[in-house]
N, C-alpha and C positions, 0 to 999 in steps of 0.2 A: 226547633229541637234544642234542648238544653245542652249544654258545653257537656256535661259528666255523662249523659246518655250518648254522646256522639263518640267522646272517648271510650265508651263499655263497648259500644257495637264495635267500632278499631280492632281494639282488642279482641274483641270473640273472633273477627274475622282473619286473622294476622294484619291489617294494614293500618296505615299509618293514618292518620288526619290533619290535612292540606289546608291552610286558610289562601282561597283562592281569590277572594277580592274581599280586602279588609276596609277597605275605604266605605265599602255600601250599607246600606242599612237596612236589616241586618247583615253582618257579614256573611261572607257565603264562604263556606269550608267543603271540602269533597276527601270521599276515603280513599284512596292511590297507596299503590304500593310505592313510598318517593324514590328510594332506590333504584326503583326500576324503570319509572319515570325518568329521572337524572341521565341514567344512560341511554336511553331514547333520546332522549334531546343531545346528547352528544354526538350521539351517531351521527343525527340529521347534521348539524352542524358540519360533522367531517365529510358529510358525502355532500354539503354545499359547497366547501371549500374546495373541495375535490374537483366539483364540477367546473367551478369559476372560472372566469379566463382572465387573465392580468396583463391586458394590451401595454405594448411598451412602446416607446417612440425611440424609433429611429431618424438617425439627422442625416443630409446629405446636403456637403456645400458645395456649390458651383461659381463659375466666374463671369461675369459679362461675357469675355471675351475667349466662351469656349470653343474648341475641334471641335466638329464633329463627330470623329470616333470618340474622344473621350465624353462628349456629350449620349452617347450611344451605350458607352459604359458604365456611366452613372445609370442612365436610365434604367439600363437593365440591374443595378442594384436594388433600385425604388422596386421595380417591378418585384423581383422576389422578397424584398420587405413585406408587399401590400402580399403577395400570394401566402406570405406566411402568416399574415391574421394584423400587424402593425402595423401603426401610424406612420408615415414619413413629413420628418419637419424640413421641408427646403430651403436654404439661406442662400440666397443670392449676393454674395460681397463685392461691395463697389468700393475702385481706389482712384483718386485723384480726379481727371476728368467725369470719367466714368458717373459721378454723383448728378450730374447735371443732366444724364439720361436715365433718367427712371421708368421709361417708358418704354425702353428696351429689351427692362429686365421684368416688366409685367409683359412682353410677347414672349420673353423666354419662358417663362413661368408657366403661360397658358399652351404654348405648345408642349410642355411637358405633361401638364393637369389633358390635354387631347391624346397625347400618346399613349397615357396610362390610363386612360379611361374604362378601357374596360374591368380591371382590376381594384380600380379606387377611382373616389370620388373628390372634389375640393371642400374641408373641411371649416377653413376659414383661407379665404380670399387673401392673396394677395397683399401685403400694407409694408408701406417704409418706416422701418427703424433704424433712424439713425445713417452708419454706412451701410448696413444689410437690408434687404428687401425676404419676407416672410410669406411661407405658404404651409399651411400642414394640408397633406391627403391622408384620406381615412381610406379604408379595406372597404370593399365589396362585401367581402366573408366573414364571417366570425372567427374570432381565433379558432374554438373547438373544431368549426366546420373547416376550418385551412388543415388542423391537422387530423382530421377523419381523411381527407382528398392526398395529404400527404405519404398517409399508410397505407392507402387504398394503392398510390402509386409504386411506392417501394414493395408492396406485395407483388402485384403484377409486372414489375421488373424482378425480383425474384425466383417469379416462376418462368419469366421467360429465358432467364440464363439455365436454370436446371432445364429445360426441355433444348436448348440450344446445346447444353454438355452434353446431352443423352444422343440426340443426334448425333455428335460430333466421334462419341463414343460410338456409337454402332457402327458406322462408315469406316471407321480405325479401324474396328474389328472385322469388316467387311472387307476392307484391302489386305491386312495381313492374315486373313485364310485365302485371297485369293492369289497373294505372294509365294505362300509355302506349298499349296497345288503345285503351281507353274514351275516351283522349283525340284522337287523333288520328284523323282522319276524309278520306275522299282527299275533293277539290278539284274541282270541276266548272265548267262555264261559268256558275252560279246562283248561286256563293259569291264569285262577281269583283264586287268593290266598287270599283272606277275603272269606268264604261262606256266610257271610250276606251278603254281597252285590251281590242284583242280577244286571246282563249286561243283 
């Protein structure tokens, strides 16, 4: 089709005309309203972006020679890193003796990569750099899916405090109608404490 009949049909139809692959031979042009095209491809765009998940890594340093509880506490930071959809990077820092047992801090490493297994997984193994010894774990979950699980959970905590108030509320209101019965008692001519006054 000729350039000035593609432009006429354009026209008659209100739309625009698109050279959609210029490189080929002959080029290929198509009628699109581009306007509206444009904003289409925008849209997608934001509801891609939207969707995305932009995992972040989180760090957690340890020491050769740590407690146990605070070994305990760490872990359970990693743990809610990986349940929130992140990476956790472990640095293991070694000082003075410490450097000449490296093999220490790969048993620390792997009993933590075992305790947290269910949540994440070893991303890259283990390796000495330097004075630190490196591990990143990866999530189990997707970010999106850590937070679908996460509003799933604060929902159903939500509703279990509103039904635990309502409860709490009705039994309130259950004792004090059964306070003001037991208290109140009707009034006879026996209970008049003036004897001038006659009821």
């Amino acid at each position: 089709m000729r350039v000035e009949d593609a432009l006429r049909l354009a026209a008659e139809n209100d739309l625009d005309l698109v050279e959609v692959a210029p490189m080929a031979r002959p080029p290929v042009a198509k009628l699109m309203d581009y306007g509206k095209f444009k904003f289409e491809a925008a849209q997608k765009e934001r509801d891609a972006r939207r969707n995305q998940s932009n995992v972040s890594t989180k760090e957690m340093k340890l020491r050769l020679k740590i407690d146990n509880h605070d070994y305990e506490t760490k872990k359970g930071h990693v743990v809610r890193f990986l349940k929130a959809g992140d990476k956790v990077k472990i640095t293991i820092m070694f000082r003075g003796r410490e450097q000449s047992r490296p093999e220490m801090g790969m048993d620390l490493l792997r009993r933590l990569a075992d305790d947290v297994a269910e949540f994440g997984f070893v991303e890259s193994a283990p390796k000495q750099d330097g004075r630190n010894m490196l591990m990143v774990l990866g999530p189990t979950k997707k970010k999106t899916e850590a937070r679908a699980d996460q509003a799933a959970d604060r929902d159903r905590r939500i509703a279990e405090r509103k039904s635990n108030a309502e409860q709490d509320r009705a039994a309130e209101a259950q004792m004090r109608a059964a306070a003001t019965s037991a208290t109140k008692k009707k009034r006879g001519p026996a209970d008049n404490l003036d004897p001038d006054i006659d009821l």
